[in-house]
N, C-alpha and C positions, 0 to 999 in steps of 0.2 A: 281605157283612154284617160290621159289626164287634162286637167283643167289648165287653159290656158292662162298664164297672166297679163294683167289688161294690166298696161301702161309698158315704158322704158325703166329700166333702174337706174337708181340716183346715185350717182358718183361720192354725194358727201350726205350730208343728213344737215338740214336745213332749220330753221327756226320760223314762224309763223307771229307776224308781230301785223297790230291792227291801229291804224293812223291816219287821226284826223285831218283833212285838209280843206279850207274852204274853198267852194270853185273857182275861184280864180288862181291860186295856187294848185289844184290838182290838174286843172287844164293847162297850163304853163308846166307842168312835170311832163304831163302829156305828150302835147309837143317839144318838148325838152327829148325824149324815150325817143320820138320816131326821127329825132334830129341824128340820133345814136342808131338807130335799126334796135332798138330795143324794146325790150315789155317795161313798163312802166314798173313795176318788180325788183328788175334786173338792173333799171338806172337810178332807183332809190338806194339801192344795196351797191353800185360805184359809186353815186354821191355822198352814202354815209359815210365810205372807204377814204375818199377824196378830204372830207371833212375832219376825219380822227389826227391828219398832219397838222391840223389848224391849232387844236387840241394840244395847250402846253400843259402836262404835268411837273414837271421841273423847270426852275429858269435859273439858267448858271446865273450864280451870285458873283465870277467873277470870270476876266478874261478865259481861263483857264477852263473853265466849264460850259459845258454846253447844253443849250434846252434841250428838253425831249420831250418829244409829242407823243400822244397815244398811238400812236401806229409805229412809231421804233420802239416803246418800252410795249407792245402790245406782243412780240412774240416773248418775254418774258414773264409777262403776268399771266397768257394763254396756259389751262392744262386741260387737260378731259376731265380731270377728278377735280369736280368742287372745293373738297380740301382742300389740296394743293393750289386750288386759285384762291384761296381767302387768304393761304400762310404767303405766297409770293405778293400778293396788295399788299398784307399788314408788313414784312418785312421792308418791300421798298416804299411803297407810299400809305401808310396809317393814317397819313388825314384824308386820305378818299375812304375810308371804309365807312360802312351806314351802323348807325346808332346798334342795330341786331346785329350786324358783323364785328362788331366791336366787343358785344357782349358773348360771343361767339370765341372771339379770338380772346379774351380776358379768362376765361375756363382754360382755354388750351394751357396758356401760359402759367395759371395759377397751379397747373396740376402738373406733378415730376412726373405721373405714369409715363407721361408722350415724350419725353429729355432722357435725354443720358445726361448722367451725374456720377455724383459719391456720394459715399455716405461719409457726416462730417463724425466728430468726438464722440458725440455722443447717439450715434446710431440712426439720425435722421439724413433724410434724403437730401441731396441739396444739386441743383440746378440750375443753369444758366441760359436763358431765351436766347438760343440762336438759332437758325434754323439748320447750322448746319451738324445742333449737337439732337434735331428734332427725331423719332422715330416713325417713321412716315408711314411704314406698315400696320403700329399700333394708334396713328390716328385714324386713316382711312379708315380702319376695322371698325371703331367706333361713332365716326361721322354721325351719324343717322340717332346713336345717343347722345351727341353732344350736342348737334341740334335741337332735340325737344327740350331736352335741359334748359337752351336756352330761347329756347318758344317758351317755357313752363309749361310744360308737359309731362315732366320728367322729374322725379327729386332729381337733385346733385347726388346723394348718397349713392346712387344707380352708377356713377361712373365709378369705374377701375382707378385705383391710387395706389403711387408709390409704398414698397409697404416697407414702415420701419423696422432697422436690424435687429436682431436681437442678437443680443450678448452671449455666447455660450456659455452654459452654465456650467461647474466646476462640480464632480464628483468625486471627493477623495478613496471613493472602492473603485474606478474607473482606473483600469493599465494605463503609465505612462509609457510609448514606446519611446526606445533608445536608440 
């Protein structure tokens, strides 16, 4: 016989977040939830929804442009991979990233391992921060070390680098084919 599972299954996978409210603001949520048929849960998590439109991260500088609030650039910056949500912050908006995401995303950049590039004249690597010249499989891979690196956890020397060309070297006993 197998053991039955106690509960329903969860459609999404949820987050657990713990907030203060003094009573009279949690009693006014309160009755806010039962105004909706709602758990008081379920109507924090629509009014924070409600709230992310309010939220301008961009404001057009000119007719031509338009604000954007956190809930339309939000399915742009959303990914599942961490990574990938620190490089879409830093490419579109870098002045929201936190002092550790910054020092986070200054490794990325500083290091040609994660770019495609060339090699310039003289046998070095050279590389251009975009993301679309980024290699995203060989950041992902590394995530977890370039984090502590930049915890200081981690030397730098630990991370993967670019490795410079070298020059083949000339053998005058070596056949030239024709």
């Amino acid at each position: 016989m197998t053991a039955k599972k106690a509960g329903g299954g969860k459609l999404t996978r949820s987050e657990t977040v713990t907030v203060r409210l003094d009573p009279k603001l949690r009693y006014l949520v309160e009755l806010a939830a039962r105004s909706q048929r709602r758990t008081v849960s379920s109507y924090i998590e629509w009014a924070i929804e409600q709230s992310l439109q309010k939220v301008i991260l961009f404001e057009g500088r000119s007719s031509a442009e338009c604000d954007v609030n956190l809930a339309e650039a939000g399915a742009d910056l959303w990914d599942v991979d961490e990574a990938d949500r620190l490089v879409r912050l830093a490419d579109q908006y870098p002045e929201m990233l936190t002092y550790d995401e910054q020092v986070l995303w200054k490794l990325i950049c500083e290091n040609g391992f994660f770019w495609r590039g060339k090699y310039d004249d003289d046998g070095d690597w050279c590389w251009t921060v975009d993301i679309r010249k980024l290699i995203w499989g060989r950041l992902r891979e590394h995530w977890d070390l370039l984090k502590a690196v930049a915890d200081g956890e981690e030397e730098a020397s630990k991370l993967p680098s670019a490795v410079r060309r070298e020059e083949p070297t000339f053998n005058p006993d070596d056949e030239i084919p024709f």
